[in-house]
N, C-alpha and C positions, 0 to 999 in steps of 0.2 A: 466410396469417398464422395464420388458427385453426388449421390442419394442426399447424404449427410450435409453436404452445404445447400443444395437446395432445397431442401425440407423445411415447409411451410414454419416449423414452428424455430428451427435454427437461422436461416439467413438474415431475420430481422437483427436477432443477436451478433452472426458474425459476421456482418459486413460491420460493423463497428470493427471489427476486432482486423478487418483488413485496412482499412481504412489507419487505424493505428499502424499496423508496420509498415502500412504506404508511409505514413509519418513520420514515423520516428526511423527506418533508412532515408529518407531525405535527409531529416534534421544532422542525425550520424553524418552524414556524407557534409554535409552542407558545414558542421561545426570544424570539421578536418579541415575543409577548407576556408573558413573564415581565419584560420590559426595556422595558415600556408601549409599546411602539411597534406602529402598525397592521401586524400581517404582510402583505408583499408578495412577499419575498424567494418564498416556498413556489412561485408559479406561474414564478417564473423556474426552479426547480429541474423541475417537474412537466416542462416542455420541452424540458431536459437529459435527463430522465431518458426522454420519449419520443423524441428524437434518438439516443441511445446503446442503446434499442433497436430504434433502425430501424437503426443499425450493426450489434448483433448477429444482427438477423436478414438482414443483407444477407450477413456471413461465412459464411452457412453456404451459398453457392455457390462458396466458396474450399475449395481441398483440404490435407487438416493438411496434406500434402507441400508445396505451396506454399508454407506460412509457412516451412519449414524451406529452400526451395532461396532465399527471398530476404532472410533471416536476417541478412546482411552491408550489402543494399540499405539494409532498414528501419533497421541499426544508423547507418549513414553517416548517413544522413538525419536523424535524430535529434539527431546530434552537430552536424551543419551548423548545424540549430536552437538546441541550445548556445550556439554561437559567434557565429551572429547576435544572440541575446540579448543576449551580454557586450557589442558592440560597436552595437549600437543605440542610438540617441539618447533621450533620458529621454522626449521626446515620443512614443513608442510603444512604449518597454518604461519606465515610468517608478518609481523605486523607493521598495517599499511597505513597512512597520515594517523599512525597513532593507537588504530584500532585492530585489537587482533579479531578480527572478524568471519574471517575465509579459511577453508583449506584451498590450497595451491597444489593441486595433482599434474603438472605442468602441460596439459595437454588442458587443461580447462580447470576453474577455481568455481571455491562452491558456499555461499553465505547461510549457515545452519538460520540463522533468522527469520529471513523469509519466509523458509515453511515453515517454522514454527509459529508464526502471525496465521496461517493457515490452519492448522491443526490446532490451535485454541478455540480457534472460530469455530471449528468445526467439533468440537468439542463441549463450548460451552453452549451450542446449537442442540444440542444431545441434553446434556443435562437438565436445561432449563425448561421442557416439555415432559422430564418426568414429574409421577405424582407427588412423590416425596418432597422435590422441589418447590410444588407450586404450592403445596398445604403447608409449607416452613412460612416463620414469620419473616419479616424485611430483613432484620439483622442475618439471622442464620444466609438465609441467600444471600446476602451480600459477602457474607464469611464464606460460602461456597467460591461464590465466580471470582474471590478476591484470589483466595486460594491459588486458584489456577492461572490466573492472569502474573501473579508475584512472581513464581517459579519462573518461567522467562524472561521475566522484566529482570529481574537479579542478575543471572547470568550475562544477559544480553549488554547489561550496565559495567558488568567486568569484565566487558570487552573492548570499554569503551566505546560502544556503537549507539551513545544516546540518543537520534532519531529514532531507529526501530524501538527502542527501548520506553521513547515516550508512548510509541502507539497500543501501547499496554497499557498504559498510566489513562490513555481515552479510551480504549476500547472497555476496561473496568467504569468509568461514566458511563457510557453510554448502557450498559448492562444493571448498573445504578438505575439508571431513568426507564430500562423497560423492563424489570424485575419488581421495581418498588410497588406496591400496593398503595401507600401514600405518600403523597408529593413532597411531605415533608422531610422523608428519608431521604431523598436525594436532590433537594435542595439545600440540608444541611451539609451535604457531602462536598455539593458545588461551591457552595460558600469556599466551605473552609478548604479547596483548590486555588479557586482564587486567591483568598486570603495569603496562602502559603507561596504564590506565585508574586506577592505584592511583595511580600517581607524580602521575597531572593532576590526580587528584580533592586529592591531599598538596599539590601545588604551587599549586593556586587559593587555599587553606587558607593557606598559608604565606609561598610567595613566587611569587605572581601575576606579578610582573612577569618571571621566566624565563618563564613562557608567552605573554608577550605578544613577548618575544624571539622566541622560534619561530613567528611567525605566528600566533596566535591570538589574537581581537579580545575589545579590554575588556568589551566587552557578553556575548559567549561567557562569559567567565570569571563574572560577574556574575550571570548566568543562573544560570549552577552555584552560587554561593556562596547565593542566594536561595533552591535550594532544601536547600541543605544548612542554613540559619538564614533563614527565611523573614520572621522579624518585622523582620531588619536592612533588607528592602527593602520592607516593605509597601508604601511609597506609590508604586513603579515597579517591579520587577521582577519581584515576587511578591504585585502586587495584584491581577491578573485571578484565577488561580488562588486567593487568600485568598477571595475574595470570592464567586466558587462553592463552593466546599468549604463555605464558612460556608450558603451555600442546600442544600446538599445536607444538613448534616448536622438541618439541620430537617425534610427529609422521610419519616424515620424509614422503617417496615417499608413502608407502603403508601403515601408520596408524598404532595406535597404540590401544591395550585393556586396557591398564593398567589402574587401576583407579588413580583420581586425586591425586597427592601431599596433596594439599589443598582443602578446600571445595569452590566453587564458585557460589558465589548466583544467585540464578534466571538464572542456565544456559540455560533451556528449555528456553526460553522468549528472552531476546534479545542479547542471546551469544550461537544460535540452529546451529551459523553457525559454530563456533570453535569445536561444538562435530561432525559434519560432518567431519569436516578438522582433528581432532584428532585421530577419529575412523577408518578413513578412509584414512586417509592421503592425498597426493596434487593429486592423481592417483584421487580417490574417487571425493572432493571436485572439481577437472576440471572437472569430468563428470555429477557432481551435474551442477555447474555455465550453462555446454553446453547446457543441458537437458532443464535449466529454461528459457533460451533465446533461444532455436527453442519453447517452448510453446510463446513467446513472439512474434516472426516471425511469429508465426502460424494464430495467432490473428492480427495482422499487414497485413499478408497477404488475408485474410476476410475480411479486410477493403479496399482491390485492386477492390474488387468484387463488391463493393458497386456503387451505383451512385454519383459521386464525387462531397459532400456538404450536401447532405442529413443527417439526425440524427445518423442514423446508423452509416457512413465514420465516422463523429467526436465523436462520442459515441465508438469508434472501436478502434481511435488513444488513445483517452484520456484515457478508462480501459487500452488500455496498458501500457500509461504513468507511471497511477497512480499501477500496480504493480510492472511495471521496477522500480519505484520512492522508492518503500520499499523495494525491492529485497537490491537495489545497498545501502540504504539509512544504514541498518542492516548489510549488511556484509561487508559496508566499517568502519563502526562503530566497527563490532566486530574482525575486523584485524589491527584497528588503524590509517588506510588511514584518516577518520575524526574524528573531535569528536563525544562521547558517546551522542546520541539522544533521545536514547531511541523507536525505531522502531520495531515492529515485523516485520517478514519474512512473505510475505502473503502466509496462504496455509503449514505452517511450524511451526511455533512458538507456544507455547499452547495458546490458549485464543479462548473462543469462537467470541466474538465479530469480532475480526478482519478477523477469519475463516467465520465468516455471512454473513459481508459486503463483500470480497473477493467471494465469494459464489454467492451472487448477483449478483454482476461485471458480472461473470463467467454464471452465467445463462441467461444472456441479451445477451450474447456473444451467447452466442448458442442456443438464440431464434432469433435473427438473421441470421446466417447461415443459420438454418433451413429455414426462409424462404428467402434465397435466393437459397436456393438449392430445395425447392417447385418450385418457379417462374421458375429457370431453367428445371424442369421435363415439368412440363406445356406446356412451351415454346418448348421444343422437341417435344410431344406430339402432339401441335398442329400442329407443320410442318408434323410431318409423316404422321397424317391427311389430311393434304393439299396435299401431293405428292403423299398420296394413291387414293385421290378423283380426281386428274388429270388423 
């Protein structure tokens, strides 16, 4: 285990990733008690967070090639989880502000979601380096990763868990933008997101009840209108968020201890970023935001390293995607830039599931690395050899 953390090519990676659960049991602890209650929640996370990395340190006996040859396995399985969800009895998946989301095994609860954001990833990492793939025209590939992206987007939507559920809705853009051969294929696609995003945001505004025709629930729309005029819903829809922003904006440059006014629900969860920004004020929270985008670059820049197209390159770009995608998704959420989604913070927020899957991400990352930073010892080795034998 000490090999493992102090290994040239792992401790740049995971002192990020300590640094994170140094963060987020503060924040944990620190939200309990902003909300007078004795923190508890902190040591259930501490356990999480050492669970998920005896995960990561168990993957690094798996070879990248294995995530890639069972890419299909892990997708299936995933989805199977889905679908038992939907049709579970409320006595073991039972539903929570709304969303049937979780199974509840009373000893610990488990969000099918998460990994399945994972095993897409790690899926459409596969596909899109085969040849078959890469000799299709725009369309066809687009009908591929659409494909696979849909199937948990649906599910996950009749869960009502529409945060995770967008992030399918961007991870298909983003696979638009590195699939397309020409720009015009997936700037027509972005258009017409936009576009489609213009007409919902006009329609909630005007005449909510066409969208409630197409399948979208009164609360959905609600949501939306709360944050577009927030004072219409203070006392439900746009109370939780009123009433951090109102703590944050007391904490001025350097933050603040005071405990909260009011009590605010579920602030560890998906309001972890307003106790950073309260506790710590704007000094704090800009050095939090900087911290989590160089580990963001850091991973970005391991995928420079990569052979350009292979599993790893696109397995490299899309974990980063997909945590910049809940970093931004959560703390644009919890400062009002969008509407409330319902997003954890990866690596932050309490919950174990999404510390798992995250974890995961995180462990491919740096089984990875590792062996590109084997191949290159190798590769030196063997030259010295060569230049010694001349």
């Amino acid at each position: 285990m000490k090999n493992f953390i102090l290994h040239k090519s792992n401790l740049s990676i995971l002192i990020f990733y300590f640094f994170f659960a140094f963060t987020s049991i503060i924040s944990i602890i620190l939200a309990e008690y902003n909300n007078n209650i004795t923190p508890t929640l902190f040591l259930k996370q501490l356990i999480f967070f050492i669970f998920s990395f005896g995960i990561i340190y168990f993957m690094q006996n798996i070879s990248v090639h294995t995530y890639e040859k069972i890419s299909i396995l892990l997708f299936i399985i995933s989805i199977i989880l889905l679908v038992l969800l939907l049709i579970a009895p409320v006595s073991i998946a039972p539903v929570i502000n709304g969303a049937k989301a979780w199974f509840n095994f009373k000893l610990f609860s488990f969000q099918p979601s998460e990994i399945a954001k994972v095993t897409t990833v790690i899926l459409v990492s596969s596909l899109i380096t085969k040849e078959h793939f890469r000799t299709s025209s725009d369309i066809l590939k687009l009908i591929q990763v659409a494909i696979i992206t849909i199937i948990p987007f649906i599910l996950i939507i009749k869960e009502n868990d529409t945060g995770n559920a967008l992030y399918f809705v961007c991870l298909f853009l983003v696979l638009a933008f590195l699939v397309s051969n020409r720009s015009k294929t997936f700037l027509v696609i972005y258009s017409f997101v936009i576009g489609f995003l213009a007409i919902v945001i006009g329609s909630a505004i005007y005449v909510p009840n066409l969208l409630i025709k197409i399948g979208i629930r009164d609360y959905q729309i609600k949501r939306l209108l709360s944050w577009i005029n927030p004072n219409d819903y203070i006392n439900d829809y746009s109370y939780q968020i009123t009433l951090a922003l109102n703590e944050v904006k007391k904490a001025g440059i350097s933050g603040s201890f005071e405990k909260n006014v009011t009590y605010i629900p579920e602030q560890y969860n998906d309001f972890i970023f307003t106790v950073i920004a309260k506790n710590f004020g704007f000094i704090g929270a800009a050095i939090f935001i900087l911290i989590y985008f160089i580990f963001i670059i850091k991973v970005l820049r391991i995928a420079k390293s990569c052979q350009h197209g292979n599993f790893s390159y696109y397995f490299l770009l899309l974990a980063s995607f997909s945590i910049a995608y809940s970093f931004l998704m959560n703390s644009y959420s919890a400062t009002g830039i969008i509407p409330v989604i319902g997003v954890s913070m990866p690596f932050i927020s309490y919950g174990g599931s999404s510390l798992l899957a995250n974890s995961i991400l995180l462990g491919i990352v740096l089984k990875i690395n590792k062996t590109i930073y084997d191949e290159r010892m190798e590769d030196y080795y063997e030259e010295n050899e060569f230049d010694n034998y001349e």
